[in-house]
C-alpha positions in Angstrom: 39.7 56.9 93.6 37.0 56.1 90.5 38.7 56.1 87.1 36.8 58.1 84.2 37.5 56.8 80.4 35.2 59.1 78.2 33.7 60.6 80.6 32.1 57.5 82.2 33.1 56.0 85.8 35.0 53.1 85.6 34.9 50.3 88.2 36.9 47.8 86.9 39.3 47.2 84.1 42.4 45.2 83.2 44.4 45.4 79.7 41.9 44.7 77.2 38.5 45.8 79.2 36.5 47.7 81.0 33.4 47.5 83.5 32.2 51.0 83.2 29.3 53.5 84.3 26.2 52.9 81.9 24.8 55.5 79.8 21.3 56.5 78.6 20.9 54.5 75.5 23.6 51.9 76.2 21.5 48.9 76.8 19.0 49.7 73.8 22.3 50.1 71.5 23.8 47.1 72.4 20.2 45.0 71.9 19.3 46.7 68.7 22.9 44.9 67.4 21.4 41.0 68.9 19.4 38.8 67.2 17.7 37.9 71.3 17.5 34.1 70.1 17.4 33.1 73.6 15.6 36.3 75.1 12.6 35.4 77.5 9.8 35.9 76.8 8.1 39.8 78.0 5.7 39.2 81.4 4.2 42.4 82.5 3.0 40.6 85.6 4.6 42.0 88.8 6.8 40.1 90.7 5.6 39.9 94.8 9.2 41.3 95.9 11.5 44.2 94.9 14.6 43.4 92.1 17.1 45.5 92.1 19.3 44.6 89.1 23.2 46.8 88.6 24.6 47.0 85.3 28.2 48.4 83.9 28.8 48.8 80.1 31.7 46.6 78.5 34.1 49.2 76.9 36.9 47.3 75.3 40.0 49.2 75.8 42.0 51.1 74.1 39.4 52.6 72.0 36.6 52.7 75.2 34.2 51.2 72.3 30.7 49.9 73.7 30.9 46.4 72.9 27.7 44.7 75.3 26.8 45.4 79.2 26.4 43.0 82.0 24.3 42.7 85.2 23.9 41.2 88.6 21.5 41.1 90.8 21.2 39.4 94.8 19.5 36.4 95.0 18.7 35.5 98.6 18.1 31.9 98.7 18.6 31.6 102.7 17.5 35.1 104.9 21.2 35.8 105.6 24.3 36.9 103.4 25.4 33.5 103.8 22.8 32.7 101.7 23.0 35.1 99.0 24.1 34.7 96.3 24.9 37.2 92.6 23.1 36.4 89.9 25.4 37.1 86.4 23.9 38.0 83.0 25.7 39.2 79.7 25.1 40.7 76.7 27.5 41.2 73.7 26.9 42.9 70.2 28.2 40.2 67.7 31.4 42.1 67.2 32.2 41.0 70.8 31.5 37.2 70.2 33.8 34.8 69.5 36.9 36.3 70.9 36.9 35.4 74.5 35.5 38.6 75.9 32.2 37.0 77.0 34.6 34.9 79.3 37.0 37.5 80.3 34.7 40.4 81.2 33.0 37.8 83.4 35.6 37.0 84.8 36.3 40.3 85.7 32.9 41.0 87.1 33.3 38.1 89.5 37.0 39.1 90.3 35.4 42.8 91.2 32.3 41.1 93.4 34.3 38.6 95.1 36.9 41.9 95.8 34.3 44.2 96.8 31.5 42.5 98.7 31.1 39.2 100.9 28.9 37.0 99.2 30.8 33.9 98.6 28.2 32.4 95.3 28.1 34.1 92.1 26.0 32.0 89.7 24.9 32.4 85.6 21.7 30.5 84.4 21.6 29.8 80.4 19.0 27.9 78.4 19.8 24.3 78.1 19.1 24.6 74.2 21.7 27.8 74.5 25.1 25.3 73.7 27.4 28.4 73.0 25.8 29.9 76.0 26.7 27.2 78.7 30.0 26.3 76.7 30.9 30.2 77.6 30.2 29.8 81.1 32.4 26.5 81.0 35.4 28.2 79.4 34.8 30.4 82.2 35.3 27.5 84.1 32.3 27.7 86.4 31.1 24.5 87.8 27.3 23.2 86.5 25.2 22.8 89.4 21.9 20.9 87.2 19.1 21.4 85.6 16.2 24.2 87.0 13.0 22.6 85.2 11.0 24.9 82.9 12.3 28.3 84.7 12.4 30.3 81.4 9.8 30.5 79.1 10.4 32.0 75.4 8.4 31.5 72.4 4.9 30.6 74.4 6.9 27.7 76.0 8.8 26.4 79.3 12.2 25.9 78.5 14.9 23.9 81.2 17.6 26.2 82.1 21.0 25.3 83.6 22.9 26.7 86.5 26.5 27.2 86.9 28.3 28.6 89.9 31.6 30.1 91.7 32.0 29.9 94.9 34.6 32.5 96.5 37.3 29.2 96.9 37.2 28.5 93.4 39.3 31.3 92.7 42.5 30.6 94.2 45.6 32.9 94.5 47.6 33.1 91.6 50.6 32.4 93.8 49.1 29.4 95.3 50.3 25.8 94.3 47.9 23.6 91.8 47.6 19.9 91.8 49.6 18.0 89.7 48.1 15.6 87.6 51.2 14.5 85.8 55.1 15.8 84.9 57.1 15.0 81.9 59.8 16.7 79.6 59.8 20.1 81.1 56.0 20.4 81.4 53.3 20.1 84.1 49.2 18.7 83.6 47.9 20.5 86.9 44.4 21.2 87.6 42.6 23.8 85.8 41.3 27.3 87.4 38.2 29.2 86.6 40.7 31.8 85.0 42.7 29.8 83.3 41.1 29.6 80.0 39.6 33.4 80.0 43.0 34.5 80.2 43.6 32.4 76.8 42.9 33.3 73.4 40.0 31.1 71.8 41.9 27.8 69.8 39.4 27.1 67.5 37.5 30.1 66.5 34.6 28.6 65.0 31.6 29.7 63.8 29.2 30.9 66.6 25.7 29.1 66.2 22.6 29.3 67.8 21.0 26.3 66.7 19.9 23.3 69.0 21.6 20.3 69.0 20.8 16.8 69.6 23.4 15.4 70.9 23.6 15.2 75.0 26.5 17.7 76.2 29.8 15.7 77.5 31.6 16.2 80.4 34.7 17.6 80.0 37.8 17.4 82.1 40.1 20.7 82.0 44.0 21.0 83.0 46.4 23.8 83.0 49.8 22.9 81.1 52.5 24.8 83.0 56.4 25.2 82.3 57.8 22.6 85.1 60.6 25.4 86.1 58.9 28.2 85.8 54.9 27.5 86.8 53.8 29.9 84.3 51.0 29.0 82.5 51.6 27.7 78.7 47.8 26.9 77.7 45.5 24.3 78.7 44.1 20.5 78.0 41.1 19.4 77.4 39.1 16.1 77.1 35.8 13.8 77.3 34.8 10.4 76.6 33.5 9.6 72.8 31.5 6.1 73.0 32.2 3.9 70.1 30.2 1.0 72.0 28.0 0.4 75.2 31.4 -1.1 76.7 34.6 0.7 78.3 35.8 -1.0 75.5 34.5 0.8 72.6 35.0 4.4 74.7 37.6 6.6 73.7 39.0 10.0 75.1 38.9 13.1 72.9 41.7 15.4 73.6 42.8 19.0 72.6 45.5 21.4 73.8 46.0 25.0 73.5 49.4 25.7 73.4 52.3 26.6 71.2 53.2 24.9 68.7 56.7 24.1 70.3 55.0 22.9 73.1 51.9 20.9 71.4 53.9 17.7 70.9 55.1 17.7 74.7 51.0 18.4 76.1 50.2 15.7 74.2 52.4 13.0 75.1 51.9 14.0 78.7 47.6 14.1 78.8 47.9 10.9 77.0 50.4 9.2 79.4 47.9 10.8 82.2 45.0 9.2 80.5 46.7 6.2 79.9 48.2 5.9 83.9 45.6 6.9 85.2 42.0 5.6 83.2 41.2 1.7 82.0 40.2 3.3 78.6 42.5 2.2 75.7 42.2 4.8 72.7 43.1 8.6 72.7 41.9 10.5 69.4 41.9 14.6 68.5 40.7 16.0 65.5 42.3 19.2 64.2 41.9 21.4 61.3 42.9 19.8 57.9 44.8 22.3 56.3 46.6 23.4 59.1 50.0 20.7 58.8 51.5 22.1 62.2 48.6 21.2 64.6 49.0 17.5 62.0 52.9 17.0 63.1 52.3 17.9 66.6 50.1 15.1 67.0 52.4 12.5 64.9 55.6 13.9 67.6 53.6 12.7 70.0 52.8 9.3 68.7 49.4 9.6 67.3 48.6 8.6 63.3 46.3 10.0 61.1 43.3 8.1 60.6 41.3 9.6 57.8 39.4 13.0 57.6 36.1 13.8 58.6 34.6 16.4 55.9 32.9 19.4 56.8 32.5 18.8 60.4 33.5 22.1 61.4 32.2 26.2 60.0 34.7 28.5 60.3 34.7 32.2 58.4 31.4 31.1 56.8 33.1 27.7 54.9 32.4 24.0 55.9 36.1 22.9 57.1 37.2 19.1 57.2 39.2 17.9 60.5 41.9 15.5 60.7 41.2 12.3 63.3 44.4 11.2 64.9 44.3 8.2 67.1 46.7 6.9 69.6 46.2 3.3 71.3 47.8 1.9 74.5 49.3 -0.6 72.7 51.3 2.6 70.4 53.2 3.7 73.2 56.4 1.6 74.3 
């Protein structure tokens, strides 16, 4: 049976969303509210095969307010279904950004395509230069595939786009057993799943910003922390190499968890005895806001010292913030 809301179709909604019929008028309200920094640029020249593109509008729910629309279109890379694959695209008014809801309505598109068809790829393609783009689809916890050289082209020049993917087996049941990557006090560091952190409230909440930057992207690992009774999932762990020096000695791993703060000091005692057990690097550091004292003594339980502040490294609400770096060595823990 299809669900109305407003007198619009629904096809698929949880809690907070909805993927809904689109109206007359929708897409052209939704772009008149986006600055398009990273829009293509318009070719009138026709393409030598026929697109055909779905969209839904992105109600957020209760209110059923239009808050963006997405799309998806086949991409047949081999002449059989097994070789098809969706292509995703988003857009959100800026009222949308910044919340999650990018992440969790795509995750809810890819839940409703992997449920209702049998293509077994969905993919996204962002602008290299796009960082809060690609960091989206990496919250979403899709997997980047490399680099497609000068696909796009926007402001009279070729720009590099990236490609991430799904592939059906990346979303496993929710009953289904994750790896465990280490156990300690009551808590479990088990693999991450593409869900995990679009089911999560954003941690940080900074500033959105579309401008480029220099530095190359790192990789970042991703775990789930999960009560050790119960399985259910607390918040997640995060962390990537910082390189002090051209040496494993002078390389460091950055770490951040999203959890409660009754939890905090247990996540981060057990990613650093993970990291510690299981890597040759030496040094653990996090930085966390500088006014905020809990996120400060969650850290110290769990070993680390303050080692100075780094001033205005982070906007938030418009205001340069400072961080507090906190480092833990190997030779710290007993």
């Amino acid at each position: 049976m299809t669900l109305t809301h407003s007198a619009r179709a629904i096809i698929v909604s949880n809690n907070q969303l909805a993927l809904a019929e689109l109206m007359p008028g929708d897409r052209e309200t939704v772009d008149s509210q986006c600055d398009l920094t990273f829009d293509f640029d318009h070719d009138d020249r026709p393409v030598p095969w026929e697109i055909t593109t779905q969209f839904a509008a992105l109600l957020e729910l209760p209110s059923a307010e239009l808050i963006g629309y997405l799309c998806w279109r086949p991409i047949p890379y081999l002449p059989s279904l097994c070789g098809t694959t969706w292509n995703l695209g988003i857009e959100l008014i800026p009222g949308g950004r910044g919340r999650g809801v990018g992440a969790a309505a795509g995750m809810l598109l890819i839940q409703h395509l992997f449920a209702s068809t049998e293509v077994d790829r969905i993919q996204m393609i962002v602008e290299a230069d796009n960082v809060p783009g690609w960091r989206a689809l990496e919250k979403l916890g899709m997997h980047r595939e490399g680099v497609l050289r000068q696909l796009g082209k926007r402001a009279g020049k070729r720009r590099d786009m990236l490609c991430y993917s799904l592939v059906r087996s990346d979303l496993v049941a929710a009953d289904e057993p994750r790896r465990t990557l280490a156990r300690h006090d009551g808590l479990v560091l088990a693999e991450a799943r593409p869900n995990d952190r679009a089911a999560l409230p954003d941690p940080f909440g900074a500033d959105p910003d579309p401008r480029i930057s220099p530095a190359v992207p790192p990789v970042v690992h991703r775990g789930a922390v999960l009560d050790a009774d119960t399985g259910k999932l607390l918040g997640t762990a995060d962390w990537h190499a910082v390189d002090y020096g051209p040496t494993l000695a002078g390389t460091a791993w950055n770490v951040s968890v999203a959890v409660s703060p009754e939890a905090a000091p247990g996540a981060y005692r057990l990613l650093a005895g993970h990291l510690f057990g299981s890597t040759g690097i030496d040094r653990i550091e996090s930085r966390v806001d500088a006014d905020d004292p809990t996120a400060g003594r969650a850290l110290e339980a769990a070993g680390f010292r303050c080692e100075g502040t780094i001033r205005g490294a982070r906007k938030q609400g418009g205001q340069r913030q400072d961080l507090a770096l906190y480092g833990l060595l190997r030779t710290d823990i007993r």
